[in-house]
N, C-alpha and C positions, 0 to 999 in steps of 0.2 A: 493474475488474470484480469482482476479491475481497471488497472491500470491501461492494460494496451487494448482490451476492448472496449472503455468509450470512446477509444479513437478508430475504431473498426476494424480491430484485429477481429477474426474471424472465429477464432479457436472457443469452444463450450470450455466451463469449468474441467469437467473432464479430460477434455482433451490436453488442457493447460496443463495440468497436474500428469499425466502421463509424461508431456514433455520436459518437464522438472524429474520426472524418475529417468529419463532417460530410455523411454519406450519410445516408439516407432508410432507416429501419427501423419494421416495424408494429408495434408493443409499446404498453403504457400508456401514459401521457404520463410517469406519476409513474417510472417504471423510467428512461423516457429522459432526465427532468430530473437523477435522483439518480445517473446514472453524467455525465454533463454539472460537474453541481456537484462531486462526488468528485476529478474531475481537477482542480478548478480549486484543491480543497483543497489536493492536496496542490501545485501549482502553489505557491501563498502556503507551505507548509513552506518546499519548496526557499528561494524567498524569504527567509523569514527565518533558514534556516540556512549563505545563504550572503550574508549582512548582514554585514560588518566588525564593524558596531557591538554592543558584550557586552551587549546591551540584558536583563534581567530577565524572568520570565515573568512574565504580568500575569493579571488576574482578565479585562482587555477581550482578552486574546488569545484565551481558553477561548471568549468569547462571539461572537467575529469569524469560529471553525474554526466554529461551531453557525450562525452565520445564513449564510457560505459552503454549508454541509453540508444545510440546509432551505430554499435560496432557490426561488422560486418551487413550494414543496411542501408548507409553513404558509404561513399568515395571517401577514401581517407583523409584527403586534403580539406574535408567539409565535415571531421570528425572531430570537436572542442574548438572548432575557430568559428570565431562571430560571422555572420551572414556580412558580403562586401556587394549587398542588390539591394532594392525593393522591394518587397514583398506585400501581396494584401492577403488576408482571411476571406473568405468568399463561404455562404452559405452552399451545402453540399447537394441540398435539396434544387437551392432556384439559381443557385451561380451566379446570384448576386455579391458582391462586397457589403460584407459583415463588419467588418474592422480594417482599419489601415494603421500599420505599429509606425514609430519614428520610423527618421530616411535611416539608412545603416553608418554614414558617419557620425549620428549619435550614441551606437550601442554604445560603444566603448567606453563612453563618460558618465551612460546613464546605468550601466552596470557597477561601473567603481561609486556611483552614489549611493546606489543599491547596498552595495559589501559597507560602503562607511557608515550606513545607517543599521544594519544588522549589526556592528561590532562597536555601535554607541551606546556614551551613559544614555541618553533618551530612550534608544531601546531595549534598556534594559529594567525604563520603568514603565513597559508595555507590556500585559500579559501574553503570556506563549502563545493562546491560542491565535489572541488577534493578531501579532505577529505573523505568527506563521501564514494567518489568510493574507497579511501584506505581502510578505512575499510572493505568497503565490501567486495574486492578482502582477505583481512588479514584470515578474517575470513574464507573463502572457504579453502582458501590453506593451512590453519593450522588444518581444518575441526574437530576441540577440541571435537564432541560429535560422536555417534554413528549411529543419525539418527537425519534430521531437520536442516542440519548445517546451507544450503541453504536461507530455514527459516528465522533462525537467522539471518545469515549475511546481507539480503536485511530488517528485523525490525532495526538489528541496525546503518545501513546507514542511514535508513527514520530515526531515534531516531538524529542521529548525524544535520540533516536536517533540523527537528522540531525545537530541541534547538536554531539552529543557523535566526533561523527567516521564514525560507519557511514549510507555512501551508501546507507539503504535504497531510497530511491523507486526510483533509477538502475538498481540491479543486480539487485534480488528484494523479494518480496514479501512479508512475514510472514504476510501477512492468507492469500494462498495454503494456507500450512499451516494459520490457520484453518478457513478452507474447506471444505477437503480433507476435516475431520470436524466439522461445526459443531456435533452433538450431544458431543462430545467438551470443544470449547471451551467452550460453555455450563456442562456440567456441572464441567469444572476451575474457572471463574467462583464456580458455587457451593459448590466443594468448603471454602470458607474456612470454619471454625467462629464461627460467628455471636454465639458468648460471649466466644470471645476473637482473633479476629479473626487468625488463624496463617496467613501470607501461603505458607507453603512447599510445598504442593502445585501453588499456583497459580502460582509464581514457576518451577517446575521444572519444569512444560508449557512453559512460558513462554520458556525460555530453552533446554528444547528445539527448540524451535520453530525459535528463530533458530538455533540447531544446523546443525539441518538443512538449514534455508534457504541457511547458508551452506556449508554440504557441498556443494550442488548445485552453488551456483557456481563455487567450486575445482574438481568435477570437469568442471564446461563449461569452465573455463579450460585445466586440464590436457588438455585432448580436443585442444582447436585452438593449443596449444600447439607442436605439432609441428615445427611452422616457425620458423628459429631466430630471424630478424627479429622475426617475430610475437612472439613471447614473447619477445623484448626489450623490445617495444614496451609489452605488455601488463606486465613485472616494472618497467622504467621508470615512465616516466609512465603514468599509466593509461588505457587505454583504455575509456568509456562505449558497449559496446556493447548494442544491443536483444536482445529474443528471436529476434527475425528473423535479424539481422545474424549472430548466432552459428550459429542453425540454418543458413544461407546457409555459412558458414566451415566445418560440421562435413560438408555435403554434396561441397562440391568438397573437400575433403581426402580424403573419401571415394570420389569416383569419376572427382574428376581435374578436372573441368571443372563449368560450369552454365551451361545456352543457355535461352531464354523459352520452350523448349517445356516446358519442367520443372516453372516457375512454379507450373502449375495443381496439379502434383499433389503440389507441394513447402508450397505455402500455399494451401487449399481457400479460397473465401472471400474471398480478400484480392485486392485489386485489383491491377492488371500495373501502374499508377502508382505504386503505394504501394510494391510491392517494388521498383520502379525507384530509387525513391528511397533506400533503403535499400542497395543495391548503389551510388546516386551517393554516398554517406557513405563506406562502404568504398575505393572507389577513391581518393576526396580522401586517407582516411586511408594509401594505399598497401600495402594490405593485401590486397588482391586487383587485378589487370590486366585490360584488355579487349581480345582478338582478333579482330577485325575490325571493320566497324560496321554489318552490316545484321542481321538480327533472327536471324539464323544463327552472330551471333556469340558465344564462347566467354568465359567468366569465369570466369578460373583464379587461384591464389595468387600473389600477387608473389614 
């Protein structure tokens, strides 16, 4: 959902999430395809971040995250092939030019710099994070495609992120804290000085970000923590829980139990299947019990 709305997909969390279960929502087409495609993105990360194989980043990976990320939203022929125009960034508010990326017969050399320096010893005595904010920033400003760059750049920073040991997709969201102030992100975007190219305003948003992001989670952990099982569970091995599943653990910790009449006003929106399911996860994982079995019945912590 983060992802295609701060570029003005349209669609509520809600509505996103509906369109991931495969429900019926009235929105453009183009909002419904590009939250559809964004899952599948990051679908193919996980994928290759949990590949055994130490495979190299490649110039066809960059082009495979861009025709997953514009499928059915370009013209085929403009789907993983570098931009063969000009193109400027123009503020949306005053239709002024914002940014002008290289002329387009540079992509192609400044993207193979790009791949040779991800897959250098140099980069590999660079930490992940700041990494991955290099990439990110690389990829805007060389803006290689026609439409989607944005896209790309924030899948293949989370890609550079995955590899390197932090379960972004799983646990939080970076893009969220984009979001959150997109005129914020933009402007850090262009905070670089454009004569010499000084990544350090943009790298210290950057890595606030995931700061933060990661704050949240250690305090949703330590929330539901409580339970001495649980946080064995969760300090062990780890546990992959959703938004749901957490919210579900920090309500019954909170008032003891949870029966389906709560459903509605626990999760606005979301279907009594989909939280059912969500609770059958928990149970398998024995992290919460069920008292009884008719629709009266109680779902308390193990």
């Amino acid at each position: 959902h983060y992802g295609t709305h701060i570029e003005g997909n349209e669609l509520d969390l809600a509505q996103a999430e509906k369109v991931l279960e495969g429900e019926d929502v009235v929105a453009r087409d183009r909002d419904i395809q590009e939250v559809i495609n964004y899952r599948r993105v990051m679908e193919y990360i996980e994928e290759l971040g949990t590949d055994e194989k130490d495979e190299k980043i490649t110039v066809d990976l960059i082009t495979s995250l861009h025709k997953l990320t514009v499928r059915k939203i370009l013209d085929p022929d403009k789907c993983g092939i570098f931009r063969n125009t000009q193109v400027v960034v123009k503020n949306s508010k005053t239709g002024e030019v914002s940014f002008k990326p290289p002329p387009f017969e540079e992509v192609p050399r400044q993207i193979d710099d790009l791949v040779q320096f991800v897959n250098s010893s140099e980069s590999r005595d660079i930490h992940s994070v700041l990494k991955s904010g290099i990439v990110h920033y690389e990829l805007v400003r060389i803006h290689p495609f026609v439409d989607g760059n944005g896209r790309v750049a924030r899948a293949f920073s989370t890609l550079i992120l995955y590899e390197e040991g932090y379960d972004i997709r799983r646990f939080f969201s970076l893009e969220e804290y984009f979001d959150s102030d997109s005129k914020e992100y933009y402007e850090a975007l262009q905070s670089v000085p454009k004569n010499n190219e000084d990544l350090t305003s943009w790298l210290e948003y950057f890595s606030l970000g995931l700061s933060i992001e990661l704050s949240k989670i250690k305090e949703k952990i330590e929330n539901i923590s409580v339970d001495v099982r649980l946080k064995q569970k969760l300090g062990g091995k780890p546990l992959l829980l959703s938004d749901r599943q957490l919210k579900i653990i920090e309500y019954i910790q909170k008032t003891g139990y949870l029966q389906n009449q709560a459903f509605e006003s626990l999760f606005p929106m979301v279907s009594e299947d989909t939280i059912l399911n969500e609770l059958k996860s928990l149970l398998s994982n024995k992290i919460i019990r069920k008292q009884g079995k008719t629709k009266a019945a109680r779902y308390i912590m193990s």
